[in-house]
Rosetta silent file (secondary structure, phi, psi, omega in degrees, C-alpha in Angstrom):
SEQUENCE: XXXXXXXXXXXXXXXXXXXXXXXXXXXXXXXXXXXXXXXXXXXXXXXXXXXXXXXXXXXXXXXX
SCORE:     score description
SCORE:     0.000 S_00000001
   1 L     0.000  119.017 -174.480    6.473    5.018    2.710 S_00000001
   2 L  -109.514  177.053 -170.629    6.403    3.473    5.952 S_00000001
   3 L  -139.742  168.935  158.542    3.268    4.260    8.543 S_00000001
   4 E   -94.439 -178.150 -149.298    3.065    3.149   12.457 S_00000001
   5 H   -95.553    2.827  167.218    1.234    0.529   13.073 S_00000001
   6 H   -92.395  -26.473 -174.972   -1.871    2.851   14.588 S_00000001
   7 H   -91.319   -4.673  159.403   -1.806    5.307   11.972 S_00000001
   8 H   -56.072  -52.006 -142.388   -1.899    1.857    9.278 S_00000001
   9 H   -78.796  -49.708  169.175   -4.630    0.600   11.285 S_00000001
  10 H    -3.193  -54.542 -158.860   -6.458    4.269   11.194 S_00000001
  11 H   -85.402  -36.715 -165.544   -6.174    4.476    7.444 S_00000001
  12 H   -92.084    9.369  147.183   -7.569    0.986    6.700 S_00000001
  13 H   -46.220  -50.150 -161.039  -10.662    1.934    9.264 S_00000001
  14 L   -88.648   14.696 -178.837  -11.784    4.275    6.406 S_00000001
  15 L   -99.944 -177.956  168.024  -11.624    1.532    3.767 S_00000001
  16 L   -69.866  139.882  176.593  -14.411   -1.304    2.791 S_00000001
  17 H   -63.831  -11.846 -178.722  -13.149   -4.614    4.785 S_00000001
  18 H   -80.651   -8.088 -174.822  -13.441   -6.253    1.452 S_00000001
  19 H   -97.965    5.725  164.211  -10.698   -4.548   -0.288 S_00000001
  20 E  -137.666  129.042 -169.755   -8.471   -5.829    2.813 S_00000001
  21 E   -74.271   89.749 -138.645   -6.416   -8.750    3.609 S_00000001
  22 E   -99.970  134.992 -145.956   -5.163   -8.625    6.772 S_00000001
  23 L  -165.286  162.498 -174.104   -1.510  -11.368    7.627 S_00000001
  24 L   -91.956   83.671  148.128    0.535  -11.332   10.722 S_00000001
  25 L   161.217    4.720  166.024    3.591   -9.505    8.587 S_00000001
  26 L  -156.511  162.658  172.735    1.766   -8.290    5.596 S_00000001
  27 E  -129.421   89.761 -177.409   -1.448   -6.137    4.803 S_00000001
  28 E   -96.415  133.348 -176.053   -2.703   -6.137    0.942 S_00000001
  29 E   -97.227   99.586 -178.469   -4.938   -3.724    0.140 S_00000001
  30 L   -94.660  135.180  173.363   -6.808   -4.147   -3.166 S_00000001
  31 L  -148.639  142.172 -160.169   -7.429   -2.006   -5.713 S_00000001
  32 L   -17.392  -91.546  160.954   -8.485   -1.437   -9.197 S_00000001
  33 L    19.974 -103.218  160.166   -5.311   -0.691  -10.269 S_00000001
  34 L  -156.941  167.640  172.119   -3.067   -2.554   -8.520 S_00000001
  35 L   -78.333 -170.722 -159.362   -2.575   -3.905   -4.956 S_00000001
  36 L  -155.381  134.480  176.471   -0.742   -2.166   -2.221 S_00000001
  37 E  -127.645  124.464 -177.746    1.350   -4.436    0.025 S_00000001
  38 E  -125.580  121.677 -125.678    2.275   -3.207    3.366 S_00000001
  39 E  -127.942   87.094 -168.497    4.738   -4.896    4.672 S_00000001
  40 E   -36.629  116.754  146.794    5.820   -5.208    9.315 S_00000001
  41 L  -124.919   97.234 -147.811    9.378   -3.872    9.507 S_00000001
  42 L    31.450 -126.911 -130.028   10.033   -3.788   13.332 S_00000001
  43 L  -117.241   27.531  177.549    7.644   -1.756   14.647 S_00000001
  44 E  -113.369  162.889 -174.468    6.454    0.146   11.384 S_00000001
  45 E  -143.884   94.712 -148.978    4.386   -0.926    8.464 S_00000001
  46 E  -110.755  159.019  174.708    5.938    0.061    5.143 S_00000001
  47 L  -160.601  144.888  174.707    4.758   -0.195    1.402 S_00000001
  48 L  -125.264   32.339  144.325    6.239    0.995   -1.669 S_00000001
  49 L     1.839  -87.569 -162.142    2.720    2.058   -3.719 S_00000001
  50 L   -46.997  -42.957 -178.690    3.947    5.402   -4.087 S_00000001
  51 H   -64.501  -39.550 -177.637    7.556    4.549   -5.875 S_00000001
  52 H  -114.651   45.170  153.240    5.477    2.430   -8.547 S_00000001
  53 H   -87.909  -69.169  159.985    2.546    4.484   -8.694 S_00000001
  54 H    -7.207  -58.377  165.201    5.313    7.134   -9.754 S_00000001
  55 H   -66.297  -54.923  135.454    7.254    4.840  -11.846 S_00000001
  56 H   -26.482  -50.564  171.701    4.471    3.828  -13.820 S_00000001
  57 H   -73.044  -56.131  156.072    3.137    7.495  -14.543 S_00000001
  58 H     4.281  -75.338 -138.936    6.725    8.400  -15.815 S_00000001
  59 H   -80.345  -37.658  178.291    7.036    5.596  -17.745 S_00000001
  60 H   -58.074  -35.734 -175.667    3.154    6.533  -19.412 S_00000001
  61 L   -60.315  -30.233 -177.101    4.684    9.997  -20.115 S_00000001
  62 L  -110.731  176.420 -116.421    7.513    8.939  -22.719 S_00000001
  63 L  -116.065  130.312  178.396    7.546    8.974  -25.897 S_00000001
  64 L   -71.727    0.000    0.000    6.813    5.228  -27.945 S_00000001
């Protein structure tokens, strides 16, 4: 999931500053969970959260 780099900054307006790390080429975002790494690729800000929040729930789903 990639974001631009106003609608990044937008979304991490509505978080607490303490849950975020801010890097000239990365952004981590912490959370219970896990962290969220968002990552400059030219003029975009990409993270891939979603594939291993996703991968992870799957994974909870089969059978031991």
């Amino acid at each position: 999931m990639c974001l631009t780099t106003q609608a990044l900054m937008l979304f991490l307006n509505l978080l607490p500053p303490e849950i975020v790390e801010l890097g000239d080429d990365r952004i981590i975002v912490r959370a219970e969970t896990r962290d969220a790494i968002w990552v400059a690729k030219g003029d975009e800000w990409c993270t891939n959260a979603p594939k291993l929040d996703r991968a992870i729930r799957f994974k909870q789903g089969e059978p031991a």
